[in-house]
N, C-alpha and C positions, 0 to 999 in steps of 0.2 A: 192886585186883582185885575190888570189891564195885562195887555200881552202888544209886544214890541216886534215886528214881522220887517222885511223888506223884500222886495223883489229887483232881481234885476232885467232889466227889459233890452232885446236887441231891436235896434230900428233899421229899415231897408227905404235907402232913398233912389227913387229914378234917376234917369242922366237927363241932363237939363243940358240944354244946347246941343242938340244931337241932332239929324236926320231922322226922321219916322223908318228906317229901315234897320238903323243902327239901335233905336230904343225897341222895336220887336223883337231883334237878334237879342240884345241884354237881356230884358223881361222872359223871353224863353230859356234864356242857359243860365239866370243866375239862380243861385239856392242859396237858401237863408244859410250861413254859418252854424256847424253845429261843433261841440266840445271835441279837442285831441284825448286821445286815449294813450296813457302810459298802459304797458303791455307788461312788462317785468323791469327791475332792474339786477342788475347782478352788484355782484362784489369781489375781489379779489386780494387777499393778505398775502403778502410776498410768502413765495415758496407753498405758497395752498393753490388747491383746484380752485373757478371760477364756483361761487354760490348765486343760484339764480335764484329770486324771490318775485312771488308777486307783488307786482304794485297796485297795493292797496292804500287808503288810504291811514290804516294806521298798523304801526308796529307792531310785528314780533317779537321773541325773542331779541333780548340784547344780542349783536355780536361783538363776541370777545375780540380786542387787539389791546395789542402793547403797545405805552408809550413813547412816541418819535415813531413810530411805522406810520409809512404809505399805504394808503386804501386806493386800492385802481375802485372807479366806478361806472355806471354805464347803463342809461337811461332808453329802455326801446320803447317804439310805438307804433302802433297799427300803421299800414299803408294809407288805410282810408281816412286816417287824421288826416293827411295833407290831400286838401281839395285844392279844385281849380274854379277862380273863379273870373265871369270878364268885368273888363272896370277901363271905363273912358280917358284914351289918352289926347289930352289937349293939344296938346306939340304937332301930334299926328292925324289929328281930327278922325279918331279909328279908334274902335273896340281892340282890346289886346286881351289876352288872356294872359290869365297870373295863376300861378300854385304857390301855397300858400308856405313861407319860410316857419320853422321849428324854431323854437329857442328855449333852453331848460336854464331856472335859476337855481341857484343851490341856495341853502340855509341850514346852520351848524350851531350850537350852545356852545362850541367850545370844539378848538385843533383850527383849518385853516384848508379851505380848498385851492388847489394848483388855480383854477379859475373862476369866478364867480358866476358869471353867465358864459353857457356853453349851446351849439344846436348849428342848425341847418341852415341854408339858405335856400331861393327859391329854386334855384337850378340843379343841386344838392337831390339827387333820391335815396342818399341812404336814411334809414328810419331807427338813427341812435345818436345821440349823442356821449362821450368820452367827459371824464373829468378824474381829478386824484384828489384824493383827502388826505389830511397827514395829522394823527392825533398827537397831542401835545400834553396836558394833565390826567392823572387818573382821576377816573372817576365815570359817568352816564352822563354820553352826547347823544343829543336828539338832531339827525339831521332830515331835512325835508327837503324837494324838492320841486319842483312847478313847473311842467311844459306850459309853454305859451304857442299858438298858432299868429300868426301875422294882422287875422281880423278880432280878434280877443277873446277867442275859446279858452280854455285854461281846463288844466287834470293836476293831481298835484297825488306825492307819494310819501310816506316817511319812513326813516329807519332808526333803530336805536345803536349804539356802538357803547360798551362797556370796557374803558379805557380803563388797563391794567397798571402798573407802576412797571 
């Protein structure tokens, strides 16, 4: 009869040891962090067209592949995921501005990603990340997926893969 809830909470701190010119400049250009948006991901089975899906957060249809094939895979996401934000450099005693680095982790029941964590950096504008799956036993692999932004937004996607023999 009770109910178990949590939230999570972003917090926003000022620049401490700054200039009064430099803490107006920040307080007006910075914006609270908001979540990356996974946009589709596709998929590709050697000698097939590319299949583009939305990324949602939960699966469709299995897709069929046979075991020991490669899964090209490929994670996009809105422009507007990657903000800019300013953030005080000590060294330089100066506001710099940053946009914010991408990074996607993979996660699999079973087979084996070419990489674990794939994604962007801050310099980086393209808005995909690349990776390869390679399944290994027959059977129903659940694989998920999780864009991260640099200040700890998070979107997150899954697919199901029914591994044939």
């Amino acid at each position: 009869e009770s109910m178990i809830s949590f939230e999570l909470q972003r917090i926003q701190c000022g620049l401490a040891n700054a200039p009064g010119d430099k803490i107006h400049e920040y307080t007006a250009n910075y914006k609270l962090n908001t979540n990356p948006t996974l946009t589709q991901v596709t998929t590709q089975v050697p000698g097939a067209e590319v299949v583009a899906m939305p990324a949602t957060a939960t699966a469709g249809s299995p897709i069929v592949v046979t075991a020991g094939q490669s899964i090209d895979l490929v994670a996009y996401w809105s422009e507007d995921s990657v903000e800019t934000y300013p953030a005080w450099d000590v060294l330089k005693r100066d506001l710099v501005y940053h946009k914010e680095s991408m990074r996607v982790s993979w996660y699999a029941t079973g087979g084996a990603f070419e990489h674990d964590l794939t994604g962007r950096g801050e310099d980086d504008n393209e808005v995909f990340a690349l990776n390869t799956w390679k399944s290994e036993t027959a059977g129903l692999v659940h694989l998920w997926l999780v864009l991260h932004d640099s200040r700890g937004g998070t979107d997150f996607a899954s697919l199901d893969f029914n591994v044939t023999p």
